[in-house]
C-alpha positions in Angstrom: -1.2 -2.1 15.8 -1.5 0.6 12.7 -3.3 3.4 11.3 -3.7 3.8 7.8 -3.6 7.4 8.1 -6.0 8.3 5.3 -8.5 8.2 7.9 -7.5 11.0 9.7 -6.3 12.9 6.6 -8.0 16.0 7.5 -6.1 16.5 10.5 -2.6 15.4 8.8 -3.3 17.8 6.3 -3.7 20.9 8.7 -0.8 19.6 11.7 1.3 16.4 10.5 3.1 16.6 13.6 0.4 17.2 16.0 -1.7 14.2 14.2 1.4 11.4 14.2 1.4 12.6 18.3 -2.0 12.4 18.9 -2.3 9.0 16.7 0.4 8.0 19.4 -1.1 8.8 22.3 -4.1 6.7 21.3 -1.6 3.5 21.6 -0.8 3.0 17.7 2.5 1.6 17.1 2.8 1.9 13.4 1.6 3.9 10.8 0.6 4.3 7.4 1.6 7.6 4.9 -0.7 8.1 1.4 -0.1 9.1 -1.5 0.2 13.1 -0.3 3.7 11.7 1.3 5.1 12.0 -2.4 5.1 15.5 -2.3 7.4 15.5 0.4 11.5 16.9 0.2 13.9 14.6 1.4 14.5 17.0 4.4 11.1 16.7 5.0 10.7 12.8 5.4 13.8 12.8 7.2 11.4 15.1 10.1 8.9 13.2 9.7 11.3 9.4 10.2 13.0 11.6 13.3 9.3 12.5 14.6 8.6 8.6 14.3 11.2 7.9 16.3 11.1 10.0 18.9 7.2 8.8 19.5 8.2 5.2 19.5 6.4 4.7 16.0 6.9 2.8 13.0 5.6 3.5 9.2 5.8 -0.4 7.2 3.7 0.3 4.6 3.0 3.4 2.1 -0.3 4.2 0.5 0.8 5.3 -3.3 -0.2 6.6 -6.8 0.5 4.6 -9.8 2.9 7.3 -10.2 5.4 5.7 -7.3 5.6 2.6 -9.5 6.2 4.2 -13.1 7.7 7.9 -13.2 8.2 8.5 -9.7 10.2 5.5 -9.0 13.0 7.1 -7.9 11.4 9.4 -5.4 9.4 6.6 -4.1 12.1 4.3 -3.0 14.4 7.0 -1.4 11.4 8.5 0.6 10.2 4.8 1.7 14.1 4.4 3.0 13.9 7.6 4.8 10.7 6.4 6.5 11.5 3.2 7.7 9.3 1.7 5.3 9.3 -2.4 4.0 6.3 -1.9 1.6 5.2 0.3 -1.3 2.0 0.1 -1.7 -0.6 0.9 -4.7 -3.3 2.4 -3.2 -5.6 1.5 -6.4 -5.4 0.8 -10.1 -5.0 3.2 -12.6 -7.0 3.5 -15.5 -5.7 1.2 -17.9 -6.6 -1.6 -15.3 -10.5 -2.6 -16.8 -11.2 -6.0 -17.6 -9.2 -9.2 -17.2 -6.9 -8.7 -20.1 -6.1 -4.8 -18.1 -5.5 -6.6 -14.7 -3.4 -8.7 -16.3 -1.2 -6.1 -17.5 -0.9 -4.3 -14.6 0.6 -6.9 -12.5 2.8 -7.7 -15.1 4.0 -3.8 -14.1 3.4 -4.6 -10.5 5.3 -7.7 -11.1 8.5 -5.3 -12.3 7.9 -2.9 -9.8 8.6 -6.2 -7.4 11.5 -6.9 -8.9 12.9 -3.5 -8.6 11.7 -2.3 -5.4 13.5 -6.0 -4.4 16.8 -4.6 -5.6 16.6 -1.8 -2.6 15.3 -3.8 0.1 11.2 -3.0 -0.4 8.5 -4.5 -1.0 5.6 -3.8 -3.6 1.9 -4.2 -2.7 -1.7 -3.6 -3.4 -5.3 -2.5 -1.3 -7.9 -4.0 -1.9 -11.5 -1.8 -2.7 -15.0 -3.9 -3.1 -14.9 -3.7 -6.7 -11.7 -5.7 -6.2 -14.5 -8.8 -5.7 -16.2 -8.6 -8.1 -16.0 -11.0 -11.2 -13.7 -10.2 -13.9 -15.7 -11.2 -17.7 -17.6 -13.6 -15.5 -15.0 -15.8 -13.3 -12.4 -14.9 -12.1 -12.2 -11.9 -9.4 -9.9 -9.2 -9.8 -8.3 -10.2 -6.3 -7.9 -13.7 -7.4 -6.1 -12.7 -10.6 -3.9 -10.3 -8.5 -2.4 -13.0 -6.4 -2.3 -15.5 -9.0 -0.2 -13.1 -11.6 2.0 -11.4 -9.5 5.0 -13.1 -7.4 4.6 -14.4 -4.0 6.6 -11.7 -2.8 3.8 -9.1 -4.0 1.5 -8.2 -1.0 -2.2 -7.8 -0.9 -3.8 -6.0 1.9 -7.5 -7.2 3.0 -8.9 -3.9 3.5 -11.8 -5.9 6.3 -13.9 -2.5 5.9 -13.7 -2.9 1.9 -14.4 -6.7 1.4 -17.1 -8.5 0.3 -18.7 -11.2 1.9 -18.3 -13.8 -1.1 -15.5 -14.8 -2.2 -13.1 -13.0 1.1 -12.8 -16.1 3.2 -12.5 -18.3 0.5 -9.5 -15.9 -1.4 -7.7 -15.8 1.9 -7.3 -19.9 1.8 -6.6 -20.1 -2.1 -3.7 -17.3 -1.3 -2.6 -17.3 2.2 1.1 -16.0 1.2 -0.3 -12.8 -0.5 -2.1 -11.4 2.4 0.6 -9.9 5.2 -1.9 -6.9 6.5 -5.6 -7.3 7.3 
């Protein structure tokens, strides 16, 4: 079991150590960075992967700016190694991602960033908010276009807090494959 650790972010922020020990303690096994990880050194992550280790403690998956996927590449995928981490995920879209037409262009990037990430043993992903299900011009929803235009390697988190009650259950069937964290 994980914690996406954006829900303690106030104590990360003040001790990182102290909170990954503490989140420990409490019996998770895995854990989740966001998107302050990027500021990280590479000294720094390599603390952090030794910390992780010595509590027993995994981190699959981390919570990202747009920024990890375009500009930031780099950085992203050599502090994901340090951590342990299969999956780099976007945490949500950036602007330019309004309207079907928008979605569709971004996983065409997403779909790059796939291919890429692919080339150094990661992942890419995406998490899910509630806006996520709504209708995009009227039919489709923006969930549905995600796992429909993006490879089957791509992952899509099911964020159970964030999800609406149409159209969840019914996503989950159409894309089984997509969905590897709920």
């Amino acid at each position: 079991i994980g914690l996406e650790l954006y829900s303690v972010r106030g104590a990360l922020m003040r001790d990182l150590a102290d909170t990954l020990r503490q989140v420990a303690k409490l019996g998770y096994e895995a854990v989740e960075f966001y998107a302050p990880y990027f500021n990280w050194n590479f000294p720094q992550a390599k603390d952090v992967r030794s910390l992780l280790d010595d509590l027993g403690m995994r981190c699959y998956s981390t919570h990202n700016n747009f920024t990890s996927f375009t500009t930031g590449f780099d950085k992203a995928v050599e502090l994901n190694q340090i951590l342990g981490s299969r999956y780099v995920v976007l945490a949500s879209p950036p602007n330019s991602a309004r309207g079907l037409e928008g979605w569709k262009q971004l996983c065409g990037q997403l779909t790059e960033a796939t291919t890429k990430l692919q080339t150094h043993g990661l992942a890419a992903g995406y998490h899910n908010h509630q806006t996520e299900w709504a209708l995009l011009d009227g039919n489709q929803r923006t969930m549905d276009v995600l796992a429909a235009n993006t490879p089957k390697e791509f992952m899509t988190i099911c964020d159970n807090f964030l999800v609406k009650p149409d159209g969840t259950q019914e996503h989950l069937h159409k894309f089984p494959q997509e969905v590897i964290e709920v």
